[in-house]
C-alpha positions in Angstrom: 52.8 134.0 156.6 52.1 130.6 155.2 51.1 127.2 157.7 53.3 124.5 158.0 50.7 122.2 155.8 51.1 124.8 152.4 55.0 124.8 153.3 55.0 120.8 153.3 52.7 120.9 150.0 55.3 123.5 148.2 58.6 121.7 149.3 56.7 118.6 147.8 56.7 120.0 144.3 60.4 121.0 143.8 61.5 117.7 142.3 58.5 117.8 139.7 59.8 121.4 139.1 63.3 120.5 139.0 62.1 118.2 135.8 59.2 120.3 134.2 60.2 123.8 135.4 61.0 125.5 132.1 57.9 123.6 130.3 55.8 124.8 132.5 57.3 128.4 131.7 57.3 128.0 128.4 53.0 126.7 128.7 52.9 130.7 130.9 54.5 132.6 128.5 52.5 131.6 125.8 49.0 131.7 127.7 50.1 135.3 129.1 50.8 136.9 125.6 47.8 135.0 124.2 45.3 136.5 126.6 47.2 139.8 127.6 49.3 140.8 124.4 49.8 144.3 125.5 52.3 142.9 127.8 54.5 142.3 124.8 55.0 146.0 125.0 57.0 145.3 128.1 58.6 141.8 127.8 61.8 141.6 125.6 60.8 139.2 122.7 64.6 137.9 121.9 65.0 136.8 124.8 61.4 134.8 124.6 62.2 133.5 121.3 66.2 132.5 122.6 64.1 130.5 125.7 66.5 132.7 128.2 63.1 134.3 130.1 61.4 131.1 130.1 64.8 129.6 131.6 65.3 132.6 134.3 61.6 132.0 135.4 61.5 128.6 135.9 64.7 129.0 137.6 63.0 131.8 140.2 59.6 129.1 141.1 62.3 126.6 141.9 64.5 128.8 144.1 61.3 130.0 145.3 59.7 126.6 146.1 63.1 125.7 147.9 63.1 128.6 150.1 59.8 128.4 150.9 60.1 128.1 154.8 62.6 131.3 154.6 61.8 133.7 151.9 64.8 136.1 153.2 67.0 133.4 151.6 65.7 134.9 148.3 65.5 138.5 149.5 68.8 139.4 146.6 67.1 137.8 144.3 64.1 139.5 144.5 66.1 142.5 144.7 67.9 142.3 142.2 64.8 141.3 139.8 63.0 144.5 141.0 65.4 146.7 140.1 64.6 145.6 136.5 60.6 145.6 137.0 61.2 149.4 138.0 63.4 150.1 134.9 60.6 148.0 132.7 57.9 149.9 134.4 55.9 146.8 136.3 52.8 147.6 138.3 51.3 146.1 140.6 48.4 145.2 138.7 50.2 143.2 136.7 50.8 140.5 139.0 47.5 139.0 139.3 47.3 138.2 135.8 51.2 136.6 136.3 49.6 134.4 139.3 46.0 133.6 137.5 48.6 132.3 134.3 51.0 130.5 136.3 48.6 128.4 138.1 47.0 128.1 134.5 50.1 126.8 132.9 50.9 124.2 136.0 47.5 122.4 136.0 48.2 122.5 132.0 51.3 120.7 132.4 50.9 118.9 135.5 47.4 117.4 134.3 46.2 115.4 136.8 49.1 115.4 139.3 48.4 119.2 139.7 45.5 118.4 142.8 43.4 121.3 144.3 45.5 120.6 147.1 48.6 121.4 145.3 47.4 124.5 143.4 45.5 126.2 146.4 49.0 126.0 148.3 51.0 128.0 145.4 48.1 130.5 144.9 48.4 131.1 148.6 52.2 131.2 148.1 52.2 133.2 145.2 50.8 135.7 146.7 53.1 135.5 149.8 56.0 136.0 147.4 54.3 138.9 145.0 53.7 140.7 148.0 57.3 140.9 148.9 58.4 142.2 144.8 55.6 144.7 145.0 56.3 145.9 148.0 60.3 146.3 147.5 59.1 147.5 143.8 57.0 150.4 145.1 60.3 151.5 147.6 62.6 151.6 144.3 59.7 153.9 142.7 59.5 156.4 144.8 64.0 156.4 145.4 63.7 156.6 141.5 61.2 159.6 141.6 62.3 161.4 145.0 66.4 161.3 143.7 67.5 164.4 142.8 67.3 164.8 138.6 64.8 161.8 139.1 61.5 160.6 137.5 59.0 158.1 137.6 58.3 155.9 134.2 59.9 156.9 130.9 61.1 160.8 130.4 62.4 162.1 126.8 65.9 162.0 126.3 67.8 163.4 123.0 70.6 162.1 121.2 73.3 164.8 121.4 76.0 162.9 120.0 76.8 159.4 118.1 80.1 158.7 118.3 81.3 155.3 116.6 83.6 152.8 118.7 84.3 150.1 116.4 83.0 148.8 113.6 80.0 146.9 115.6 79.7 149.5 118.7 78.6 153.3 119.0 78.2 155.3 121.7 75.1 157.6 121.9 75.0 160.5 124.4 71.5 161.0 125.7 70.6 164.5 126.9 67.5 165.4 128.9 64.9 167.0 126.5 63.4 169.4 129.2 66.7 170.4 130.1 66.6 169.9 133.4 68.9 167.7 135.2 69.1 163.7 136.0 69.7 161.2 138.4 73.4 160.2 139.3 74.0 156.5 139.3 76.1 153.9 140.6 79.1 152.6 138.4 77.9 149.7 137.1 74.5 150.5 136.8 72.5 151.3 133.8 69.3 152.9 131.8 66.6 151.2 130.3 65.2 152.0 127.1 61.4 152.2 125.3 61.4 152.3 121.8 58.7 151.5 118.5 60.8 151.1 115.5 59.1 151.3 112.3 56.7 148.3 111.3 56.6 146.5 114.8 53.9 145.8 116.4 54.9 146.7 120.3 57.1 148.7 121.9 60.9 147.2 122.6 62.7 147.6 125.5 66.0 147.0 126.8 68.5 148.0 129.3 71.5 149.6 128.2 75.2 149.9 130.9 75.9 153.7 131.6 79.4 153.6 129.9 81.2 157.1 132.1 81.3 157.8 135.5 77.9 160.0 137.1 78.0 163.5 137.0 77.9 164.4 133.4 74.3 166.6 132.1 73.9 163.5 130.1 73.9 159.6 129.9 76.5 157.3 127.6 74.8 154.2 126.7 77.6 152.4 124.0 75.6 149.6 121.9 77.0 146.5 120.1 75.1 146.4 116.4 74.0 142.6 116.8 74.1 141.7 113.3 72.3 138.2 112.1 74.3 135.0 112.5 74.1 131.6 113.3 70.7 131.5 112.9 70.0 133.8 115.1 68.3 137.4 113.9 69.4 140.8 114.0 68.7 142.3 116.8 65.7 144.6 116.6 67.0 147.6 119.2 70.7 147.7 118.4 70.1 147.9 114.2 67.5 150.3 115.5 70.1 152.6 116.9 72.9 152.1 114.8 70.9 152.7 111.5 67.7 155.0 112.7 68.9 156.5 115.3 70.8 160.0 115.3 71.9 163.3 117.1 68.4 165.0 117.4 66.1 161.7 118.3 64.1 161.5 120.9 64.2 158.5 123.0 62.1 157.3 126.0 64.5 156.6 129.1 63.8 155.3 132.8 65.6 156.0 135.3 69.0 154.1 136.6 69.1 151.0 137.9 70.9 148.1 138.6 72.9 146.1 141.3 76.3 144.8 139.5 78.1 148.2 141.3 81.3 148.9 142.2 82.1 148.5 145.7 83.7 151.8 146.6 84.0 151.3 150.7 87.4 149.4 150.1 90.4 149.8 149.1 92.0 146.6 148.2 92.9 146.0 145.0 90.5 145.9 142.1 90.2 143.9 138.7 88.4 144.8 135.8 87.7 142.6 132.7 85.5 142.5 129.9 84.6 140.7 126.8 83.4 142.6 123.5 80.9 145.1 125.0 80.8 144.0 128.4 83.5 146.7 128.5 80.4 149.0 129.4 80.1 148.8 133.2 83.6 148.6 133.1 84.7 152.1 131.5 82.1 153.4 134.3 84.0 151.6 137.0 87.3 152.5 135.8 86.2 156.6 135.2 84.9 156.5 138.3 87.5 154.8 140.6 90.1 157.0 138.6 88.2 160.2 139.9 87.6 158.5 143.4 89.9 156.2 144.4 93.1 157.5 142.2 95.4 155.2 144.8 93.8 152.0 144.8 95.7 149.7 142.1 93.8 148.8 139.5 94.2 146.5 136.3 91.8 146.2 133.4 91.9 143.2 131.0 90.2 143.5 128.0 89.3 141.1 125.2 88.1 141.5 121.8 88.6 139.2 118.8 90.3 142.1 117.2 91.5 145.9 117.0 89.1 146.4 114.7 86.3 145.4 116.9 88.1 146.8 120.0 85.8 149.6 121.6 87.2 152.6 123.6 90.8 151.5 123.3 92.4 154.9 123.0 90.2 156.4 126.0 91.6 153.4 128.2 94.9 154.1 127.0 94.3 157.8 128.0 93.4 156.8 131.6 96.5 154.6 132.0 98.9 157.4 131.2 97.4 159.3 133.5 96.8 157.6 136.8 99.9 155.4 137.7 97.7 152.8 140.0 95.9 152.0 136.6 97.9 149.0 134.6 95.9 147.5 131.5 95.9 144.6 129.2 94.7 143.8 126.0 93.8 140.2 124.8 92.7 139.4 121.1 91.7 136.2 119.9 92.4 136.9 116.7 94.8 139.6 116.1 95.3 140.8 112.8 98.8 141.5 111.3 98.8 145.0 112.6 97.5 144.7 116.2 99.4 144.7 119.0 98.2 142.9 122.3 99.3 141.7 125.3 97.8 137.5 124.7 96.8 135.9 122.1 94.0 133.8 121.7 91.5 133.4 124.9 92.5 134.5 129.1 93.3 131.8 130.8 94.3 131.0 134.7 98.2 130.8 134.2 98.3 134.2 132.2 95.7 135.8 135.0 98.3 134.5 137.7 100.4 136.7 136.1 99.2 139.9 135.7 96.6 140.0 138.8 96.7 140.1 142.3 94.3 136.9 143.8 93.6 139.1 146.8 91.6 141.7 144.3 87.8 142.1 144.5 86.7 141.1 140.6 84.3 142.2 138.2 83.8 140.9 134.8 81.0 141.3 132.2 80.8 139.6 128.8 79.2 137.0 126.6 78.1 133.7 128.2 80.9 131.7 128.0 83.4 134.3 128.2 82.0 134.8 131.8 81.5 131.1 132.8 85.2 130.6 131.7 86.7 133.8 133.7 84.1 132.8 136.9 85.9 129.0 136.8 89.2 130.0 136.5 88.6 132.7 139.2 87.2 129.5 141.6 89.8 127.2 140.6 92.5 130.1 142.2 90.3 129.8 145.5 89.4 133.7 145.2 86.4 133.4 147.5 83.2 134.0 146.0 82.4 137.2 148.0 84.9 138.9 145.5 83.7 138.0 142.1 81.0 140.3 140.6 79.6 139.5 137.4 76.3 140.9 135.2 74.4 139.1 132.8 73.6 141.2 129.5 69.8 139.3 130.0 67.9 137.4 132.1 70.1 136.0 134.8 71.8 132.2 134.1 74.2 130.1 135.5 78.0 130.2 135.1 78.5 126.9 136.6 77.4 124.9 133.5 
């Protein structure tokens, strides 16, 4: 536990971290891959280069700073950000080198303001707060080992089909190598990939949505092919799998994780929507809630800017016909001559009024905006925030922008 003196000292620092929080991120990423550069086997670089990490981490020291004097006010978060150390395969060793380089990086930035004083109270709460991730990390180890079908670290999987969804998205089914057989998951949840694609450096890894309900002998990860625009490059995983990739490869898989997950000890209604491939956790829900919970109403609202670059439409379609709780609607933003949808142009509140019931429990998962404008439209109906469920593709950001 930490004295009331190193509490004082840390509250005393969150208005200089509310101004230099993500410089003084930015200062530890770079001294970390500088003196440790094996750790770029582990971290994803897009999402260095994009500024998103250096963002999420500066926003974790300032929620950690103001919760100082009650950690369990942070206890979700840390959670949630263990789940994806497990799937990345962070040790406990690693955090050491994490504290030394964050203490590094805020005397660098801080200069003179950074006393002894100051920096002896966040090495003391540092390691307060580590404690706590490595000690909910090594509990999510051993579930992830002891599960029936599980394993600890990466295990081979092999691609036993590639099926293509659209002109951007595939689907690859990923079948255990040794045959044996794997951990169910939670809808919602997903996998987490290792790979070294030819000429780079490190290894890449990213977490990919399980796209069908547990209980198959295999996993269905279905991939977006992100394609350079707007200055921004190509992604190095996705081209990987769309181009390299196919039935036969071997790829290194961890084992599920993930907390965006269906709630399945209700019944109230339920609505789904997604935006592009943010259908991913969805199609899991939906299989699953149509195998589980065929009574309880559903409705799935799906965007795309197209038909053409509308994943998975005819399986949907399949499901409708089939269970009569299940109602669906499609929006494009930019239909083309020969698609049919149900709204053109973007969701908005008044159309959502229409086709949903405010009492549902709601789950979306999309781009950025596309979120941040469902999650305000949701707030200004008054649906209470205990039933809105959302999942960033990366490092978790704020909607409320």
């Amino acid at each position: 536990m930490l004295d009331q003196r190193t509490i004082e000292i840390i509250k005393s620092t969150v208005p200089v971290l509310q101004v230099h929080g993500k410089t003084i991120t930015t200062a530890f990423y770079g001294m970390l891959f500088e003196n440790h550069p094996e750790l770029l086997n582990i971290f994803n670089h897009a999402n260095q280069r994009q500024g998103k990490q250096q963002t999420a981490l500066a926003n974790a020291v300032l929620a950690a700073a103001v919760n100082i004097d009650q950690l369990g006010n942070i206890l979700p978060v840390v959670k949630q950000i263990a789940e994806k150390h497990r799937a990345l395969g962070v040790l406990p060793e690693h955090y050491p080198i994490v504290g030394e380089t964050l203490l590094a990086a805020i005397a660098q930035v801080l200069g003179d303001a950074a006393t002894p004083e100051i920096l002896n109270a966040w090495a003391e709460a540092y390691g307060v707060i580590a404690d706590a991730f490595i000690g909910v990390e090594v509990e999510k180890y051993r579930e992830a080992a002891e599960a029936p079908g599980g394993w600890s670290g990466f295990r081979n999987f092999v691609v036993s089909q590639k099926i293509k969804e659209s002109e951007l998205i595939t689907s690859f089914y990923l079948s255990p190598q040794d045959g044996g057989a794997i951990s169910s998951y939670l809808p919602g949840q997903y996998i987490t990939l290792r790979v070294q694609p030819e000429g780079e450096k490190y290894t890449h890894i990213r977490h990919y949505s399980l796209s069908t309900a547990s209980g198959q002998p295999y996993y269905r990860i279905t991939v977006k092919r992100e394609d350079e625009a707007d200055n921004k490059p190509a992604g190095v995983v996705s081209t990987y799998l769309h181009e390299e990739v196919n039935v036969g490869t071997v790829l290194e898989v961890s084992a599920p994780a993930g907390d965006f997950t269906l709630d399945r000890s209700i019944d109230i209604p339920v609505v789904l929507i997604s935006g592009g491939v943010g259908l991913t956790p969805m199609v899991s829900m939906l299989e699953t809630l149509a195998a589980e919970q065929p009574q309880r109403e559903v409705t799935y609202i799906h965007a795309a800017i197209n038909g053409k670059l509308h994943a998975m439409k005819g399986l949907i379609e399949e499901l409708e016909q089939c269970h009569p709780h299940l109602t669906s609607y499609v929006c494009y933003e930019s239909p083309n001559e020969e698609d049919l949808c149900h709204k053109s142009g973007y969701i908005d509140l008044p159309w959502l009024q229409g086709v949903v019931d405010q009492q549902a429990d709601f789950y979306f998962c999309g781009p950025t905006p596309f979120m941040s404008a469902i999650f305000k439209a949701l707030l200004e109906w008054k649906v209470p925030a205990e039933r809105i469920h959302f999942e960033f593709f990366g490092p978790a950001g704020s909607l409320e922008d």
